[in-house]
N, CA, C and O of each residue as an XYZ file, in Angstrom:
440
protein
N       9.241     22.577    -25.555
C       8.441     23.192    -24.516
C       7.124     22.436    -24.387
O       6.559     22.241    -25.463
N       6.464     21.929    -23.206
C       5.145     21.498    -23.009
C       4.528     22.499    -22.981
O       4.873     23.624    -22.619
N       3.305     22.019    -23.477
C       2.138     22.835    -24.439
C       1.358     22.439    -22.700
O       1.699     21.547    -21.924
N       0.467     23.272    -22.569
C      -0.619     23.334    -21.175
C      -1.860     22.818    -21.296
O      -2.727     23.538    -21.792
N      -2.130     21.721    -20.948
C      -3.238     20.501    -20.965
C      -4.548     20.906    -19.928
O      -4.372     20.559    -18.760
N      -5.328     21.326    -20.111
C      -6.633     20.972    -19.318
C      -6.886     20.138    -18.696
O      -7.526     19.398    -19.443
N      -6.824     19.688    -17.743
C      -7.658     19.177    -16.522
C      -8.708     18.922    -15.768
O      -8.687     19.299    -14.597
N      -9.635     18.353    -16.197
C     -10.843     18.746    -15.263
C     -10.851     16.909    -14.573
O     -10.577     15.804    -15.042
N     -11.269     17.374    -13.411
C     -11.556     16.146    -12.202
C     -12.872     15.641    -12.598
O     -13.908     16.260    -12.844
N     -12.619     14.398    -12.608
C     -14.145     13.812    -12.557
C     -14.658     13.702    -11.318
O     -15.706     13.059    -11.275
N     -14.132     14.250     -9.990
C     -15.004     13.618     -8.824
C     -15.704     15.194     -8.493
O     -16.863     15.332     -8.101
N     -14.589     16.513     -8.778
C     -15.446     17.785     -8.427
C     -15.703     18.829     -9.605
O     -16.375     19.859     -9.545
N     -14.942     18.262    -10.783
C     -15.295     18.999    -11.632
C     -14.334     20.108    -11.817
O     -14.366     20.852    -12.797
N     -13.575     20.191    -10.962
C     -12.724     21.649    -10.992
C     -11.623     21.365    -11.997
O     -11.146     20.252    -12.215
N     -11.329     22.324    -12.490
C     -10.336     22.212    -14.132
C      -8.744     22.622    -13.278
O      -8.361     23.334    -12.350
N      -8.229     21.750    -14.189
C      -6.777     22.742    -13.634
C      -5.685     22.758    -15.122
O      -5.964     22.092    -16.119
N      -4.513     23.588    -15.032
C      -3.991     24.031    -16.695
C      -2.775     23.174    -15.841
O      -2.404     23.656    -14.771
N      -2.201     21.983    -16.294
C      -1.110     21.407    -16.406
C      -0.290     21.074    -17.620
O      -0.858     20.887    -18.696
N       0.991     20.992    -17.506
C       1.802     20.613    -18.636
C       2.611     18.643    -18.392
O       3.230     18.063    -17.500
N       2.389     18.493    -18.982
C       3.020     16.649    -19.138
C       3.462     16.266    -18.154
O       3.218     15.190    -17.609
N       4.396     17.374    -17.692
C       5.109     16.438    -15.984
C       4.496     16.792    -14.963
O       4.462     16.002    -14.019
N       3.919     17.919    -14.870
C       3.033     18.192    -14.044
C       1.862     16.867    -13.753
O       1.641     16.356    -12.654
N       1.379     16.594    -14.728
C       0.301     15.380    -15.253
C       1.005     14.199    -14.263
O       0.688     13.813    -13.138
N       2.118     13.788    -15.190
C       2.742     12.629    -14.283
C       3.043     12.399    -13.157
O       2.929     11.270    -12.682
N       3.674     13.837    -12.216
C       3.538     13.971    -10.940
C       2.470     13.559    -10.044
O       2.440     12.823     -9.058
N       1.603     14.244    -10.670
C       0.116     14.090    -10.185
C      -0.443     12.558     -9.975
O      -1.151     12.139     -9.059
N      -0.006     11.979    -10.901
C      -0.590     10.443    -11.201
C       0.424     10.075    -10.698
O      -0.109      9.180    -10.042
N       1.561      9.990    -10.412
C       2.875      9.090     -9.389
C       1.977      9.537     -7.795
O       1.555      8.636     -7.071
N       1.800     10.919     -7.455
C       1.304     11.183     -5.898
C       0.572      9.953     -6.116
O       0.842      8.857     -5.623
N      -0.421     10.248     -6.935
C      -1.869      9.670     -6.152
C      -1.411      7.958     -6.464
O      -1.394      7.273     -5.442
N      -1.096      7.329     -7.596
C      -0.318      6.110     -7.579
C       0.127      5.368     -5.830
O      -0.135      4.326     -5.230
N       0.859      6.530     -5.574
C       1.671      6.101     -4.386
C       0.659      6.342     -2.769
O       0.843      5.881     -1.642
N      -0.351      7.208     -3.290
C      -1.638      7.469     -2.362
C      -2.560      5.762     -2.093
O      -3.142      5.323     -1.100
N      -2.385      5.314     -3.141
C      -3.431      4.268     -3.076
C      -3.201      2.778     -2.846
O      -3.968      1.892     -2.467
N      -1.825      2.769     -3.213
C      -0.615      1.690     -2.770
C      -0.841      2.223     -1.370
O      -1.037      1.271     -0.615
N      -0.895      3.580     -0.634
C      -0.467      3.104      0.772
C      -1.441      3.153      1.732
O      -1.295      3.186      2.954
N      -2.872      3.157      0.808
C      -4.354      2.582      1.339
C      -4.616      1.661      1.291
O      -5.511      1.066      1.891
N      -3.573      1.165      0.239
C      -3.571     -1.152      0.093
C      -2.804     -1.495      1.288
O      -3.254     -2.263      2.138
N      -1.740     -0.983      1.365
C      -1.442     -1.572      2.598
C      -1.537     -1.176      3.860
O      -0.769     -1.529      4.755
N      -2.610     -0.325      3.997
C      -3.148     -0.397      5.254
C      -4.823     -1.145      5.571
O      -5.601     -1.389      6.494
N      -4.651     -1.294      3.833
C      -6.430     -2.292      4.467
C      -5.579     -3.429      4.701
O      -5.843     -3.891      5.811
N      -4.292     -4.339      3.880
C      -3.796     -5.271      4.288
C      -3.740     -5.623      5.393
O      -4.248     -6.662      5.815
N      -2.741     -4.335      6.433
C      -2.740     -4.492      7.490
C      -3.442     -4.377      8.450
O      -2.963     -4.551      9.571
N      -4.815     -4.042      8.265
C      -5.651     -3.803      9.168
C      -6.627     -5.105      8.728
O      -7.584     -5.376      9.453
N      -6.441     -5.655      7.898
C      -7.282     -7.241      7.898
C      -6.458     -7.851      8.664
O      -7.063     -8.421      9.573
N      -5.066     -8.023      8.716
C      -4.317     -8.957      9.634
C      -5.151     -8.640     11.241
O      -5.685     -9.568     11.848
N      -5.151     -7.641     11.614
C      -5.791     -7.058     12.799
C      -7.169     -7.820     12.844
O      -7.746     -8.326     13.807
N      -7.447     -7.764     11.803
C      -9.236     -8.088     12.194
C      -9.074     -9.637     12.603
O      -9.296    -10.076     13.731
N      -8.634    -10.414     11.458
C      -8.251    -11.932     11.874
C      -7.913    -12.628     13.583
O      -8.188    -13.701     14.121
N      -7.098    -11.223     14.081
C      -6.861    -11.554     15.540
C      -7.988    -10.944     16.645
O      -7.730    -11.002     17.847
N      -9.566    -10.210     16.041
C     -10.146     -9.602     16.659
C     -10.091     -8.133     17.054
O     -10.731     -7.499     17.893
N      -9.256     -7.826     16.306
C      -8.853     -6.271     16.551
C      -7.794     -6.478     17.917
O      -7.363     -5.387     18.290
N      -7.472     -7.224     18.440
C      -6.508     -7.129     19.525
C      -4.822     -7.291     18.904
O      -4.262     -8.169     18.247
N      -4.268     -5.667     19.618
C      -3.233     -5.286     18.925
C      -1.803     -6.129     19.635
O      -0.720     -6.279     19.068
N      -2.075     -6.475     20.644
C      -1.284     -7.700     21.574
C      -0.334     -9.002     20.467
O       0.802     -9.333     20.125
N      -2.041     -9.409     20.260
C      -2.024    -10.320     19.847
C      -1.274    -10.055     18.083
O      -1.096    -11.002     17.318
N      -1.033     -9.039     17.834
C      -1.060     -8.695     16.176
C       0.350     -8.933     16.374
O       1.005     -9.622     15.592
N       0.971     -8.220     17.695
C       2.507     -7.994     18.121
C       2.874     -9.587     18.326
O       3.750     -9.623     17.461
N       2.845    -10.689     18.750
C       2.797    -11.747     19.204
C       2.607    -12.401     17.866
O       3.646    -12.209     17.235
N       1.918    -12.951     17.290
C       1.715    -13.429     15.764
C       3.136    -12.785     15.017
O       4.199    -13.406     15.050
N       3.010    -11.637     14.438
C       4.452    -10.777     13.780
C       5.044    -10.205     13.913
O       5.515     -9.418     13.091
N       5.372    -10.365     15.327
C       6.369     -9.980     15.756
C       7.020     -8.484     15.299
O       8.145     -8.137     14.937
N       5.756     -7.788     15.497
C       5.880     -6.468     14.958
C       4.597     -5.576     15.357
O       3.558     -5.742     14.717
N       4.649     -4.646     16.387
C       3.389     -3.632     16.492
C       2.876     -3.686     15.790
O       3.358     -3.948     14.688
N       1.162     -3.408     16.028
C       0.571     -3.232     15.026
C       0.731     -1.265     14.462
O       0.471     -0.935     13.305
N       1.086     -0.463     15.302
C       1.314      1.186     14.923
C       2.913      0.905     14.628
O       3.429      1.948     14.226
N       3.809     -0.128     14.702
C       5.330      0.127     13.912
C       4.271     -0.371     12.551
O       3.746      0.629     12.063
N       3.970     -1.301     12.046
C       3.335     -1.669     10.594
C       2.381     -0.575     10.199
O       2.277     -0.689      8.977
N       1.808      0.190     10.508
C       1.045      1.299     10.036
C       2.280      2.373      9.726
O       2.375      2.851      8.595
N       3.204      2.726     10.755
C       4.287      3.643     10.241
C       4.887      3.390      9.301
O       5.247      4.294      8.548
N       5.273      1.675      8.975
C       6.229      1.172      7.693
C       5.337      1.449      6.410
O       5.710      0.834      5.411
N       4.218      2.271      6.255
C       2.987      1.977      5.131
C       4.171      2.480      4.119
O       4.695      1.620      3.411
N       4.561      3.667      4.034
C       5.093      3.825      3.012
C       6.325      2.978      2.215
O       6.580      2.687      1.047
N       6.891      2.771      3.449
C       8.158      1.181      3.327
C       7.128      0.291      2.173
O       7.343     -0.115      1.031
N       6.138      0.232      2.927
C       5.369     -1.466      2.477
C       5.205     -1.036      0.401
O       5.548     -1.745     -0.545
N       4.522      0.444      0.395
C       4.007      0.836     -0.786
C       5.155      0.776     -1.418
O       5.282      0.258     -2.528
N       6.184      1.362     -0.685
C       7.427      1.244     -2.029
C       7.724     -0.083     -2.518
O       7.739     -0.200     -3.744
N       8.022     -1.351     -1.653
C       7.901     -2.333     -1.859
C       7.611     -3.122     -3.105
O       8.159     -3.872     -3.914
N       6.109     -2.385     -2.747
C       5.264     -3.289     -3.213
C       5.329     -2.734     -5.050
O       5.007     -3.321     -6.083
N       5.822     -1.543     -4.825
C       5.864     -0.821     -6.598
C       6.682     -1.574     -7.258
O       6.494     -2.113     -8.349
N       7.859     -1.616     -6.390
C       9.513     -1.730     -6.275
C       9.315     -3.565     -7.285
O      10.031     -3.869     -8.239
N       8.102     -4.544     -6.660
C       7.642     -5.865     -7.452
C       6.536     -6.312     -8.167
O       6.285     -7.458     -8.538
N       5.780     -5.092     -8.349
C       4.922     -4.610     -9.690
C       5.565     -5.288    -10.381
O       6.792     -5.367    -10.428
N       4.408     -6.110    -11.274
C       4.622     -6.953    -12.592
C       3.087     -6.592    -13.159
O       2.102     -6.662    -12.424
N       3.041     -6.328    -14.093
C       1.137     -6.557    -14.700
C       0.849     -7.402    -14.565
O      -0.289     -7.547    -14.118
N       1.845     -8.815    -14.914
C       1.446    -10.071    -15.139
C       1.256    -10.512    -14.193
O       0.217    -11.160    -14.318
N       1.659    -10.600    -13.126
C       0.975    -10.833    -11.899
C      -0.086    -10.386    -11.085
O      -0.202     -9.161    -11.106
N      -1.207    -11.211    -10.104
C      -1.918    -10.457     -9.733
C      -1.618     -9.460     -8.355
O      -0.869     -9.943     -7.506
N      -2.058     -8.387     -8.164
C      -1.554     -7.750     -7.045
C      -1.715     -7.990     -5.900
O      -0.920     -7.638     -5.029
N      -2.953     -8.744     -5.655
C      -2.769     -9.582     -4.028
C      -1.851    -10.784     -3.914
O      -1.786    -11.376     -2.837
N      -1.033    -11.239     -5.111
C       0.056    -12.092     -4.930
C       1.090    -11.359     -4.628
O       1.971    -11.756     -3.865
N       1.093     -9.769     -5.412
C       2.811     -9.457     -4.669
C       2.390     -8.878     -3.561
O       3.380     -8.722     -2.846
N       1.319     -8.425     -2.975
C       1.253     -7.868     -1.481
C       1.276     -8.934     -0.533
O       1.661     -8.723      0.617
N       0.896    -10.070     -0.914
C       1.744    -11.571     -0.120
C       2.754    -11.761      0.178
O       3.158    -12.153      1.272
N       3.724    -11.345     -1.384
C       4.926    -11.366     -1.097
C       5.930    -10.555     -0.171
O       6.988    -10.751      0.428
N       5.022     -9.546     -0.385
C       5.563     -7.989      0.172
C       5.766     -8.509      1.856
O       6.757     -8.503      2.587
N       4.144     -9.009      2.108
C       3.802     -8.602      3.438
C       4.669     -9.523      4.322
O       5.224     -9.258      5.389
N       4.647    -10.711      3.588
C       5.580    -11.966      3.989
C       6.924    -11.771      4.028
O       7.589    -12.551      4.711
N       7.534    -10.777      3.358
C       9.039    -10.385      3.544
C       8.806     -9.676      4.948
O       9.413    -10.108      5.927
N       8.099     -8.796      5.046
C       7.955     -7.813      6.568
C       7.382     -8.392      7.344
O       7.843     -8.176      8.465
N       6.295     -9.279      7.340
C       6.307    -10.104      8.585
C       6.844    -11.334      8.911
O       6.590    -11.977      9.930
N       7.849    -11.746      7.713
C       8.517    -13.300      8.111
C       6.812    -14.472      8.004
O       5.639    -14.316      7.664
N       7.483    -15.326      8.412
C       6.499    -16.304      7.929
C       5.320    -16.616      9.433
O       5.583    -16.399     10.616
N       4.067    -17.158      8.864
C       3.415    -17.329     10.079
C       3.796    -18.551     10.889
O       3.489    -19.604     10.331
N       4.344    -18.664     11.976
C       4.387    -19.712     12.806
C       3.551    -20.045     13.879
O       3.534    -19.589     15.022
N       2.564    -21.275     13.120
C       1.029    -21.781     14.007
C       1.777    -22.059     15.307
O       2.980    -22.293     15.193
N       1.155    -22.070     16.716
C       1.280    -22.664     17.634
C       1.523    -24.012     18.051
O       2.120    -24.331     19.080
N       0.982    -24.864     17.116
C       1.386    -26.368     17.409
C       3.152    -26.320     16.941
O       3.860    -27.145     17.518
N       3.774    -25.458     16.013
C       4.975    -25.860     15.785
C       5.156    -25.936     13.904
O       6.235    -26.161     13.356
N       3.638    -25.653     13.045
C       3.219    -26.228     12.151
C       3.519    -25.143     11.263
O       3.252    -25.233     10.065
């Protein structure tokens, strides 16, 4: 039987009585909360690069820029899915992002 663990938040202070999986739940949500705030600053730097023009985001990757905000959770699983420690994490969100947007093809052909 799990024994009931104390809780208190460091951001409000409020306590809460959890038991072990409860705990882990908690830390998988928010885990998977913050993976899918990485890849929306990801994707919203791609945006900035083109000026904020969402045209142009569609045209470059060949992919809306609101279909890539809907895939966030796609992208987060992903990106768990090639979690390594040993690697750094803006290398597998490269990898990630580069599987979903295919590769960049410059205009000269390059």
């Amino acid at each position: 039987m799990d024994k009931d663990i104390v809780v208190v938040s460091s951001v409000t202070g409020a306590s809460y009585v959890m038991n072990e999986d409860q705990i882990e739940a908690a830390y998988r949500y928010q885990e998977a909360h913050y993976r899918e705030m990485d890849a929306k600053r990801f994707i919203d730097e791609r945006l900035e690069w083109l000026d904020g023009d969402k045209n142009a985001f569609e045209k470059e990757y060949g992919v809306s820029y609101d279909d890539a905000i809907e895939d966030i959770d796609y992208l987060a699983s992903r990106f768990m899915d090639e979690f390594d420690c040993n690697v750094p994490e803006n290398e597998i969100w490269d990898e990630v992002l580069g599987e979903y947007f295919g590769p960049v093809i410059e205009e000269d052909g390059e």
